[in-house]
Each structure stands twice: as C-alpha cells, then as structure tokens.
N, C-alpha and C positions, 0 to 999 in steps of 0.2 A: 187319444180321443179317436173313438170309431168314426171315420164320417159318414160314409155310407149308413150306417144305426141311425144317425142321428138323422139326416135328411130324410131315411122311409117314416122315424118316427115323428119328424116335424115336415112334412113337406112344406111349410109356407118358409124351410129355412133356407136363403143364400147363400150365408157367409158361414162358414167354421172358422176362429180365431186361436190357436194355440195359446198367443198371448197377445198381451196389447200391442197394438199398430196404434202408431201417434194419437190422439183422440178418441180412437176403435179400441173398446175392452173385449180383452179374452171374453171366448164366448160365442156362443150362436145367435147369428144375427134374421131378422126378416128384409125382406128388398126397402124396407126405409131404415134402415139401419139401427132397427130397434132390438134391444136381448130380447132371448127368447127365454122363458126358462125353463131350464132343464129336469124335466123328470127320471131320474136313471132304470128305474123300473118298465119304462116304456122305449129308452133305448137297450135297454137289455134285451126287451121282447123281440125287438126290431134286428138285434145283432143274431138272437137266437131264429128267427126266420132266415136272416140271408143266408147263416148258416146250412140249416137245413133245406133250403134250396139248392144250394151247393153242393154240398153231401149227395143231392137228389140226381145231380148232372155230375157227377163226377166221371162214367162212364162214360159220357161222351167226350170228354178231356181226353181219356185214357185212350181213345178209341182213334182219333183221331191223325196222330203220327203214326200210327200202323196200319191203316187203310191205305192199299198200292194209289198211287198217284191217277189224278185225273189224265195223265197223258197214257197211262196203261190201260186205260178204260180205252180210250179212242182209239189206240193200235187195237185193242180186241175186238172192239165193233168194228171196225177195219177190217180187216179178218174174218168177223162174222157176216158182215155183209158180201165178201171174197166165195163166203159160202164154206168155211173152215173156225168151227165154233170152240176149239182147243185152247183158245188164249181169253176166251171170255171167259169159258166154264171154271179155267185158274181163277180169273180175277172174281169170280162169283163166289167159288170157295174160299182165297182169300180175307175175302171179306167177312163169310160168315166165319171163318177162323177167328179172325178178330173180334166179332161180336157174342160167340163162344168166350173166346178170353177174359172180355169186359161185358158181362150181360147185363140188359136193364134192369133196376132193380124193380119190384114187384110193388104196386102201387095196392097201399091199405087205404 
C-alpha cells in the first residue's frame, strides 16, 4: 500500500490499515473512523505525481553531500574579510563543480 498516494489522493484520510486492528478494518479510514473507498486510478495518479516530483528534485539530493561544508564557507569569508579571497574563490568554484555535476533539470 502506497500511503503517501493514498493521503495526496484522499486528504480527508487519517488512518492507512494494512490489516484489521481489533474492530478497525483494513483500509483507509477518515478522522471518524469511517472507510474510505478507494479509487486505484486516483491513487495511481497520486503516486505517479509524487513520483515525478521526485524525479523533479533529484538534483538537489545528489547535490547535496558534495557541497564543501558550511564551516568552509566561514573559514573563507574569514579570509575574505582578512582581505585574502583564495579560499572563497575555491569554495565558489567548488560549488559550481557540483552543480555542473548535478544540473537542474530544464523545466517544460
């Protein structure tokens, strides 16, 4: 069961049930505890969006552990405030290295 599909496609849903809990039937519930019922075509739709949102930000996933650390930033501006702009100009290229690596993708 996707839940995340199921909640964009139902947002009035609370509960996802795998299976029954004592009295609670498997199934998607609303906040009074009522089924929901399920359209699979409209969670498919739902799974094929997050999907492609996904898809959409993968870049920034990938981009992310290869960006020099917040603490290389501040030694550089460090430095560049020292009036010695050599360890910025790294971290500046750095970065567009990465972003070179992982480019946004082009939005249609």
């Amino acid at each position: 069961m996707n839940h995340q599909a199921l909640y964009r496609a139902y947002p009035n849903a609370v509960k996802c049930l795998e299976e029954a809990i004592g009295d609670q039937p498997a199934g998607v519930l609303d906040a009074d505890g009522n089924q929901i019922e399920i359209d699979q075509a409209l969670v498919d739709a739902a799974a094929a969006e997050i999907q492609a949102e996904l898809d959409a930000t993968q870049y920034q996933r990938n981009r992310q552990p290869e960006y020099p650390s917040l603490a290389t930033l501040a030694d550089a501006l460090y430095w560049s405030n020292q009036g010695n702009n050599t360890k910025l100009d790294e971290y500046y290229a750095a970065c567009a290295a990465v972003k070179a690596k992982y480019p946004k993708p082009e939005v249609n």
